[in-house]
Chimera marker file (.cmm) of the C-alpha trace (Angstrom):
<marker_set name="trace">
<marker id="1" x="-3.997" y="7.524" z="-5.449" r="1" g="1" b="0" radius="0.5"/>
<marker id="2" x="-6.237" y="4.456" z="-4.098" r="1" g="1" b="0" radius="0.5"/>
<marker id="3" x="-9.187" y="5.591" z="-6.077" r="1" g="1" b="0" radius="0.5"/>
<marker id="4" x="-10.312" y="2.415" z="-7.208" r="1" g="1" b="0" radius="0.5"/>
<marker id="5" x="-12.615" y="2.538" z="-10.307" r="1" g="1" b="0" radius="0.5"/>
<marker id="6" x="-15.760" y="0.698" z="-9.809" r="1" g="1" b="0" radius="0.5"/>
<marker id="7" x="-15.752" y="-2.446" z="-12.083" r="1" g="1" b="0" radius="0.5"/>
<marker id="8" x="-19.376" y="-1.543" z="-12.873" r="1" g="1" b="0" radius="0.5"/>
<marker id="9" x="-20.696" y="1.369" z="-13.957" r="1" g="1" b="0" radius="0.5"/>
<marker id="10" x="-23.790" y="2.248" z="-11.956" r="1" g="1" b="0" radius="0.5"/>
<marker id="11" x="-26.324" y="5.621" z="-11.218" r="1" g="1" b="0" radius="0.5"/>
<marker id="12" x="-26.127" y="4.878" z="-7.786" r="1" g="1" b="0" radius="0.5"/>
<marker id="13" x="-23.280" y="3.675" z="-5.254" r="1" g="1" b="0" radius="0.5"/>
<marker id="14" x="-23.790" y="2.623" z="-1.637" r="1" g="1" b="0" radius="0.5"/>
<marker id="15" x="-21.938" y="4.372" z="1.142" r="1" g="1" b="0" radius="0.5"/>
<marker id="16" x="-20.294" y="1.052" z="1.816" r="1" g="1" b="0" radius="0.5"/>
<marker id="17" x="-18.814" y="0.931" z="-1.942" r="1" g="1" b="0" radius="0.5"/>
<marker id="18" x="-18.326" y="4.698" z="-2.005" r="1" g="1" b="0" radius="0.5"/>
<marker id="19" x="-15.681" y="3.922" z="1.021" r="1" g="1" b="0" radius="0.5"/>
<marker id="20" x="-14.445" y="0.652" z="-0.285" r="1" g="1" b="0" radius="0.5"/>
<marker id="21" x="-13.504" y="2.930" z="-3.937" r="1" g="1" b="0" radius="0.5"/>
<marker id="22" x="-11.330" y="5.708" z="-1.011" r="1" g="1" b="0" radius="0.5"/>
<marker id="23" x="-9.792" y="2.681" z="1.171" r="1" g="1" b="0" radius="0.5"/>
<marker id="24" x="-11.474" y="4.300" z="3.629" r="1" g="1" b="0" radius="0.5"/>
<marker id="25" x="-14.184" y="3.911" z="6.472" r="1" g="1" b="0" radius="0.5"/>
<marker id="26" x="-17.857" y="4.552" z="5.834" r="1" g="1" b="0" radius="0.5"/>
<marker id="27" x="-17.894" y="6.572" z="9.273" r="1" g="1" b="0" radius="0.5"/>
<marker id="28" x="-15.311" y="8.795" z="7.304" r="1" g="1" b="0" radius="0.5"/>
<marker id="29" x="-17.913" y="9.280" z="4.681" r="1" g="1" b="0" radius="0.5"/>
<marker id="30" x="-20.355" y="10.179" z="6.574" r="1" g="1" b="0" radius="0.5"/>
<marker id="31" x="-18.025" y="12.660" z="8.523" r="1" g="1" b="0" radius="0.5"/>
<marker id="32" x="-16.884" y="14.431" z="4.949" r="1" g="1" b="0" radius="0.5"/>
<marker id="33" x="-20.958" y="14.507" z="4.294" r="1" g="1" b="0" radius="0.5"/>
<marker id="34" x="-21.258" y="16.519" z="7.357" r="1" g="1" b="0" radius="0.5"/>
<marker id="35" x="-18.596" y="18.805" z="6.647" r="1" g="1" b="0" radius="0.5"/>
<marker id="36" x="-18.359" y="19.426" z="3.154" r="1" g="1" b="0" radius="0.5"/>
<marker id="37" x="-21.315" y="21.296" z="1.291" r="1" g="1" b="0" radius="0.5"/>
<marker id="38" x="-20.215" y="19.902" z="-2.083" r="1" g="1" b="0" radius="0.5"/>
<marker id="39" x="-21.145" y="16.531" z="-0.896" r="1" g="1" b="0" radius="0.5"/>
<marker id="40" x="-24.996" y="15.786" z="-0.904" r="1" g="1" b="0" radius="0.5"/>
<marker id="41" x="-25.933" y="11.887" z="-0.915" r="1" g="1" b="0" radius="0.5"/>
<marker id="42" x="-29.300" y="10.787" z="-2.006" r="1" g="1" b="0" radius="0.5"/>
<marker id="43" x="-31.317" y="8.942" z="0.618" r="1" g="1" b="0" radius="0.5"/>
<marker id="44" x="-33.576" y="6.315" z="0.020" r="1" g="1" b="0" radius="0.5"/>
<marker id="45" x="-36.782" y="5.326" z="1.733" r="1" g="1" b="0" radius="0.5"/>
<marker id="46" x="-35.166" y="3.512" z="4.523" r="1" g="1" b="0" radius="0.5"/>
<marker id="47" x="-32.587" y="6.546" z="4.680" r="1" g="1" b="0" radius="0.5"/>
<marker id="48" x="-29.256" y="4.756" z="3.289" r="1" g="1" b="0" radius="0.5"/>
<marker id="49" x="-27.248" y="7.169" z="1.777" r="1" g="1" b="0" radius="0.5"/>
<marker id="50" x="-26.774" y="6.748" z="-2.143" r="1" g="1" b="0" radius="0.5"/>
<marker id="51" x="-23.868" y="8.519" z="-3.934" r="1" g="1" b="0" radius="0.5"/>
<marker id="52" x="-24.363" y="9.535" z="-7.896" r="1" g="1" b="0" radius="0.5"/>
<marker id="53" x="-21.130" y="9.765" z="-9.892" r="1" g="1" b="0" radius="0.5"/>
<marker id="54" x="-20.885" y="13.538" z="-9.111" r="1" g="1" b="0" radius="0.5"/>
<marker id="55" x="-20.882" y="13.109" z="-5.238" r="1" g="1" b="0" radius="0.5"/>
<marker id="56" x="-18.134" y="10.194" z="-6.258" r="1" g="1" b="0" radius="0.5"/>
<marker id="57" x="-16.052" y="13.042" z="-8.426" r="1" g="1" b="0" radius="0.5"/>
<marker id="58" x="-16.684" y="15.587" z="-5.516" r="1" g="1" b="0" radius="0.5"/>
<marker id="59" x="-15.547" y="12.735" z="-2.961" r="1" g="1" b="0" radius="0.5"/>
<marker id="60" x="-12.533" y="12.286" z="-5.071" r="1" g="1" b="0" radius="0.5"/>
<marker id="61" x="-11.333" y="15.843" z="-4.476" r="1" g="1" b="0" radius="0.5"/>
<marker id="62" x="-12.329" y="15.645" z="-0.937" r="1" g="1" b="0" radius="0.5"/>
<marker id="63" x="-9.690" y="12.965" z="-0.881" r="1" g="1" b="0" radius="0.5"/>
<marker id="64" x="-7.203" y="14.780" z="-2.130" r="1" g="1" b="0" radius="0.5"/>
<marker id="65" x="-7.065" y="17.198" z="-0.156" r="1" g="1" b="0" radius="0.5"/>
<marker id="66" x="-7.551" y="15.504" z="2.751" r="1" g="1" b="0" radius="0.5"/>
<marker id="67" x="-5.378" y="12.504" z="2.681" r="1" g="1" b="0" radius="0.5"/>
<marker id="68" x="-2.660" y="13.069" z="-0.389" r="1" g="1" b="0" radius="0.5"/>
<marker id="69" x="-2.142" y="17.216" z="0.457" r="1" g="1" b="0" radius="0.5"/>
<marker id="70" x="-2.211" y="16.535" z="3.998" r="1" g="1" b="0" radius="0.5"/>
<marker id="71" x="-5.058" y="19.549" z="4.574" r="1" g="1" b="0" radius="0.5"/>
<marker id="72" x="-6.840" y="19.381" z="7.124" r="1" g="1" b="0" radius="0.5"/>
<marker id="73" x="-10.555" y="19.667" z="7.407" r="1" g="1" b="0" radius="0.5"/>
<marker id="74" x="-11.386" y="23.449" z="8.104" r="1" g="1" b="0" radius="0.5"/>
<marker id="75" x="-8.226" y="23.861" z="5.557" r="1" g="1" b="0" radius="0.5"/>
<marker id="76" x="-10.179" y="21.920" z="3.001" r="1" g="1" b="0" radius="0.5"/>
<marker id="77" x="-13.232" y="23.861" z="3.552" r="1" g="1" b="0" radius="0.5"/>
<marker id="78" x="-11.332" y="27.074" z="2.927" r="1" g="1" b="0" radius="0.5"/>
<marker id="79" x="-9.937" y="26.088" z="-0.089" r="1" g="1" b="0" radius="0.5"/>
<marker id="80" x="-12.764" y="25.181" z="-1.670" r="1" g="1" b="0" radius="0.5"/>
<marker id="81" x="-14.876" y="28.021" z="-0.929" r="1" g="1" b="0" radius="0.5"/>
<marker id="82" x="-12.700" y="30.051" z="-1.569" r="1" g="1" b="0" radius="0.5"/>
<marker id="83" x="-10.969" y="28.650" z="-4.652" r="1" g="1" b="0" radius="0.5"/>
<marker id="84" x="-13.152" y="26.185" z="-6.151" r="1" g="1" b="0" radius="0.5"/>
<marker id="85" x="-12.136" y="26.141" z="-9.567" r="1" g="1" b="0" radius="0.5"/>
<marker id="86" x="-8.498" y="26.363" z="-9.415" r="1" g="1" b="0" radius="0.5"/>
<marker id="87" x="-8.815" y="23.508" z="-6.843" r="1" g="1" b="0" radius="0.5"/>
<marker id="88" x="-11.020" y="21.588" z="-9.292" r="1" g="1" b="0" radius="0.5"/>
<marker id="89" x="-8.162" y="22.197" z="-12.096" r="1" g="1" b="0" radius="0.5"/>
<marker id="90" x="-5.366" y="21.098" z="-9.758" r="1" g="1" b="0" radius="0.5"/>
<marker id="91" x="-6.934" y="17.728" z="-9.194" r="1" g="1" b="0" radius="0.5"/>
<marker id="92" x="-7.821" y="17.186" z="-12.234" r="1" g="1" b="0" radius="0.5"/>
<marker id="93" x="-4.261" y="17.749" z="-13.962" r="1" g="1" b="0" radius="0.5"/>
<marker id="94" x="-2.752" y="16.156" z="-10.821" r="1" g="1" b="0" radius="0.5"/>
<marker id="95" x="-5.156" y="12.860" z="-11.561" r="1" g="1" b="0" radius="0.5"/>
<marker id="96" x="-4.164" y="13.035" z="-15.413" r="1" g="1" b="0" radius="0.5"/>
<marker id="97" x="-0.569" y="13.026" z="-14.809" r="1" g="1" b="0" radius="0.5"/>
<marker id="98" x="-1.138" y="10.058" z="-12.368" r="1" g="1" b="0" radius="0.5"/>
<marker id="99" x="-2.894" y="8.220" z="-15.063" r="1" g="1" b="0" radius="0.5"/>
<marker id="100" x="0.485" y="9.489" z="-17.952" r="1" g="1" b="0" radius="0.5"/>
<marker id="101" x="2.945" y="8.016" z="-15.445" r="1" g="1" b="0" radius="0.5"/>
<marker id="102" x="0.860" y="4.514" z="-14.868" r="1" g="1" b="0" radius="0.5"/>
<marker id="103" x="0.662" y="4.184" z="-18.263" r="1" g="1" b="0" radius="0.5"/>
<marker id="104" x="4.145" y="4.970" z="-18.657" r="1" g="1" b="0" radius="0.5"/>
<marker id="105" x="5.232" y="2.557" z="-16.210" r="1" g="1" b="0" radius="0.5"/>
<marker id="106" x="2.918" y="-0.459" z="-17.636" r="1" g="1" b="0" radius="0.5"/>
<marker id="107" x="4.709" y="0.198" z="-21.193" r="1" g="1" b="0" radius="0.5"/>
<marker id="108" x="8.094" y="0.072" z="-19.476" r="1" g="1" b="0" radius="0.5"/>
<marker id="109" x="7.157" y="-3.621" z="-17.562" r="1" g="1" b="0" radius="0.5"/>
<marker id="110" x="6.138" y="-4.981" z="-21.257" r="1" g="1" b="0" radius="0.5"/>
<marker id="111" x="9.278" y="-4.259" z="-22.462" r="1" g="1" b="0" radius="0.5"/>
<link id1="1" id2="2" r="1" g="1" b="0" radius="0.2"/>
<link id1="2" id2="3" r="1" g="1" b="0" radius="0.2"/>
<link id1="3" id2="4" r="1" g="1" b="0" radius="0.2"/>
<link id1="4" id2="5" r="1" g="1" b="0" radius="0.2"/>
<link id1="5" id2="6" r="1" g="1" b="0" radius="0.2"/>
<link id1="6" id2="7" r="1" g="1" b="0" radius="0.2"/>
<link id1="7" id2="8" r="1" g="1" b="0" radius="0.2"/>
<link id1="8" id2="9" r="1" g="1" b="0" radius="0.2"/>
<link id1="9" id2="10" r="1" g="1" b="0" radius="0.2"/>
<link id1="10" id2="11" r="1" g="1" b="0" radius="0.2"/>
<link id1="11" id2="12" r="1" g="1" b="0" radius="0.2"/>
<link id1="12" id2="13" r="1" g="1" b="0" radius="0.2"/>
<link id1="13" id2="14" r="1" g="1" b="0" radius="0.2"/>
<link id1="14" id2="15" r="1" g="1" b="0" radius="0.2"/>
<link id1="15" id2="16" r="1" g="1" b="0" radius="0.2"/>
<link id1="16" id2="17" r="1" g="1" b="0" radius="0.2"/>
<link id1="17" id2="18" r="1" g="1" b="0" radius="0.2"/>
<link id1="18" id2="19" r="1" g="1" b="0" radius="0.2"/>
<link id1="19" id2="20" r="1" g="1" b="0" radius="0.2"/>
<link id1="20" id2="21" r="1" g="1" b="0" radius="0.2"/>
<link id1="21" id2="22" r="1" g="1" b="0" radius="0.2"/>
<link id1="22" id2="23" r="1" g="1" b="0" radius="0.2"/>
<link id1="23" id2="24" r="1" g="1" b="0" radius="0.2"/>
<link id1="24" id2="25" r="1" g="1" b="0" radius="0.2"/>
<link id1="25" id2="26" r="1" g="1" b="0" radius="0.2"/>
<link id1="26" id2="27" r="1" g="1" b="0" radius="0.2"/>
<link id1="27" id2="28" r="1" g="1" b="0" radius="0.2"/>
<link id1="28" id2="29" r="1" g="1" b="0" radius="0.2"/>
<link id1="29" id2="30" r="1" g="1" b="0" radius="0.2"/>
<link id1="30" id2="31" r="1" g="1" b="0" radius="0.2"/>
<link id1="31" id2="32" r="1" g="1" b="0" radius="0.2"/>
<link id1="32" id2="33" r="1" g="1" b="0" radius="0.2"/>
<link id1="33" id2="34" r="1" g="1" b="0" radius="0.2"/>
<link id1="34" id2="35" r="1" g="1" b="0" radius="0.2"/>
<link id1="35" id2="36" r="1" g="1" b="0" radius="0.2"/>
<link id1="36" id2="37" r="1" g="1" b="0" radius="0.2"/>
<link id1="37" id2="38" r="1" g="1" b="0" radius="0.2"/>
<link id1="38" id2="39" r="1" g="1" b="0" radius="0.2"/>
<link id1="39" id2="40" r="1" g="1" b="0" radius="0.2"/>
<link id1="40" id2="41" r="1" g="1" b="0" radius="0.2"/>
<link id1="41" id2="42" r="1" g="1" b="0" radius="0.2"/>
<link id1="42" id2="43" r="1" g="1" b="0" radius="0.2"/>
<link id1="43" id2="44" r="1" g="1" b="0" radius="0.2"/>
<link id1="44" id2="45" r="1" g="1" b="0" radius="0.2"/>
<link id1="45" id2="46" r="1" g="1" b="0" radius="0.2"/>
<link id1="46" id2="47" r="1" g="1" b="0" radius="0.2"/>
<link id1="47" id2="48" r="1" g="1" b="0" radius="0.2"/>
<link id1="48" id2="49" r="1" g="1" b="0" radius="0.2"/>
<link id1="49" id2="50" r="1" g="1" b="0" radius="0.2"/>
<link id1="50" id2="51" r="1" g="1" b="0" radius="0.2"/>
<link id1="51" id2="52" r="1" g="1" b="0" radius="0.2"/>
<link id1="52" id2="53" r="1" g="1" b="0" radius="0.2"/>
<link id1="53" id2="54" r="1" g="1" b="0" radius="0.2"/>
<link id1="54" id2="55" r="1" g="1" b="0" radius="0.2"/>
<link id1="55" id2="56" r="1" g="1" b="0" radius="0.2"/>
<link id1="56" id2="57" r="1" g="1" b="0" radius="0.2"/>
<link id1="57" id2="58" r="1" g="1" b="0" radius="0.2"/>
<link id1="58" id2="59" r="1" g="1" b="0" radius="0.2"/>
<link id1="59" id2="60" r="1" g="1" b="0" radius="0.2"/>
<link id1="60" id2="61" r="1" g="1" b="0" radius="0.2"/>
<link id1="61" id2="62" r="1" g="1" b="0" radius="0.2"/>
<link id1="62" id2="63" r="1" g="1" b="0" radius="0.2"/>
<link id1="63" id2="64" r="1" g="1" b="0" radius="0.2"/>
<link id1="64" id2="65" r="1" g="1" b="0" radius="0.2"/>
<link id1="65" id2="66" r="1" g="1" b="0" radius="0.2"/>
<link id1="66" id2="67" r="1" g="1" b="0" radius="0.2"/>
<link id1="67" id2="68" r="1" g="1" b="0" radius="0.2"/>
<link id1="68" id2="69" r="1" g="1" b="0" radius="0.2"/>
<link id1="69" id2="70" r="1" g="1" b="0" radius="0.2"/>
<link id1="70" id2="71" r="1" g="1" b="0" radius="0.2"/>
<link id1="71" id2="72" r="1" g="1" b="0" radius="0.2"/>
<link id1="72" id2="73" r="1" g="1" b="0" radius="0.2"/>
<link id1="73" id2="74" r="1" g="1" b="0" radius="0.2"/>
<link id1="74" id2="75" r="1" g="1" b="0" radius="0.2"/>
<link id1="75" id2="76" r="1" g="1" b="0" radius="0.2"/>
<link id1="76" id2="77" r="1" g="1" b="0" radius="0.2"/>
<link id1="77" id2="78" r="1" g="1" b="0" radius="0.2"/>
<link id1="78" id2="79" r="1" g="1" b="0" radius="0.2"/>
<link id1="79" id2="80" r="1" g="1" b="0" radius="0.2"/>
<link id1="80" id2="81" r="1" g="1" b="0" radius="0.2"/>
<link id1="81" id2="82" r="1" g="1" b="0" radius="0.2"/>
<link id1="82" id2="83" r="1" g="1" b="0" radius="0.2"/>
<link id1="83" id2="84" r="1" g="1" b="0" radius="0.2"/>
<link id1="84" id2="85" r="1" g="1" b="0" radius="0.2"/>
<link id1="85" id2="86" r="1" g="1" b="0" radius="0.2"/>
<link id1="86" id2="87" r="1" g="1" b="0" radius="0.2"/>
<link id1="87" id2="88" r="1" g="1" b="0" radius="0.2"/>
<link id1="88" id2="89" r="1" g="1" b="0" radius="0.2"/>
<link id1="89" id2="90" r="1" g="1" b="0" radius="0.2"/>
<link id1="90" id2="91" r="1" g="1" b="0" radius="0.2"/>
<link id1="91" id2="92" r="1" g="1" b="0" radius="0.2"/>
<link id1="92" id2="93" r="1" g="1" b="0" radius="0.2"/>
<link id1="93" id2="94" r="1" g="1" b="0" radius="0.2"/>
<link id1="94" id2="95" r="1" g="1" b="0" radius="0.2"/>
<link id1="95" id2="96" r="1" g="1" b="0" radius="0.2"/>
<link id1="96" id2="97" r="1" g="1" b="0" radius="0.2"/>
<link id1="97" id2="98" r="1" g="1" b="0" radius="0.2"/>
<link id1="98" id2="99" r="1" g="1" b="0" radius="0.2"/>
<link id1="99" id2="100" r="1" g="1" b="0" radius="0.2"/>
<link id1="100" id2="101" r="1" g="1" b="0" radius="0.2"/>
<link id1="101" id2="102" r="1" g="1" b="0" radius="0.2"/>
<link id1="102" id2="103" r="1" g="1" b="0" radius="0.2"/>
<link id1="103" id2="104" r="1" g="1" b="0" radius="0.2"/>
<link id1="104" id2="105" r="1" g="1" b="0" radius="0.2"/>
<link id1="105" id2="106" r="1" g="1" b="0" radius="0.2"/>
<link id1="106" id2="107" r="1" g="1" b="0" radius="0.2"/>
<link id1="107" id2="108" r="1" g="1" b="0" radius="0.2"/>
<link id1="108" id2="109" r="1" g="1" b="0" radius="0.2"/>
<link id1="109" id2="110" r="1" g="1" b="0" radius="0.2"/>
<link id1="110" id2="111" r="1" g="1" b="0" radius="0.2"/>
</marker_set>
C-alpha cells in the first residue's frame, strides 16, 4: 500500500500532503471529496481544504477500494453504504496483515 505515514503528527493536513501520503493527485482528492459522503474536509478562511486524521483514515479506505480492489467509483459508493462496517473491518485486517508481513520481511533482511 503507498500510504505513507506522515513524519509529523499534526491536527490538520493540507490537501497537497493529504495527496502526497496516497501518491496521488490533489485533483483526485478533491474528486473523492465530491463523491464520497464519508469524506468532509475542513475549510479555512481563504477556503483551502484541511483534512483531520479521520478524513485521512476515511481517505485511506477510499484508497483501497479504489486503487488496490480495483472498484470503481459508484462500486465504492455501494459498498460503503451499504456495508460500512464489514468494509471498515476488511481494511483494517487487510492493513494489519500488511504491516505482519513488512515486519516479517525486515526481520528476514537482518538476518
Amino acid at each position: 500500500m503507498p500510504y505513507k505515514k506522515p513524519k509529523i503528527e499534526k491536527v490538520f493536513y493540507s490537501i497537497s500532503e493529504a495527496a502526497e501520503m496516497f501518491g496521488v493527485n490533489t485533483s483526485n482528492i478533491r474528486f473523492w471529496e465530491n463523491n464520497f459522503d464519508i469524506l468532509k474536509p475542513h475549510k479555512n478562511a481563504k477556503g483551502n481544504r484541511m483534512f483531520t486524521k479521520e478524513d485521512i483514515e476515511n481517505l485511506k479506505i477510499i484508497y483501497h477500494l479504489l486503487k488496490e480492489r480495483g472498484l470503481t467509483i459508484r462500486g465504492a459508493q455501494k459498498k460503503l453504504k451499504e456495508n460500512k462496517e464489514d468494509t471498515l473491518q476488511n481494511f483494517e485486517v487487510v492493513s494489519r496483515l500488511q504491516e505482519i508481513r513488512q515486519a516479517l520481511i525486515d526481520i528476514r533482511d537482518e538476518l
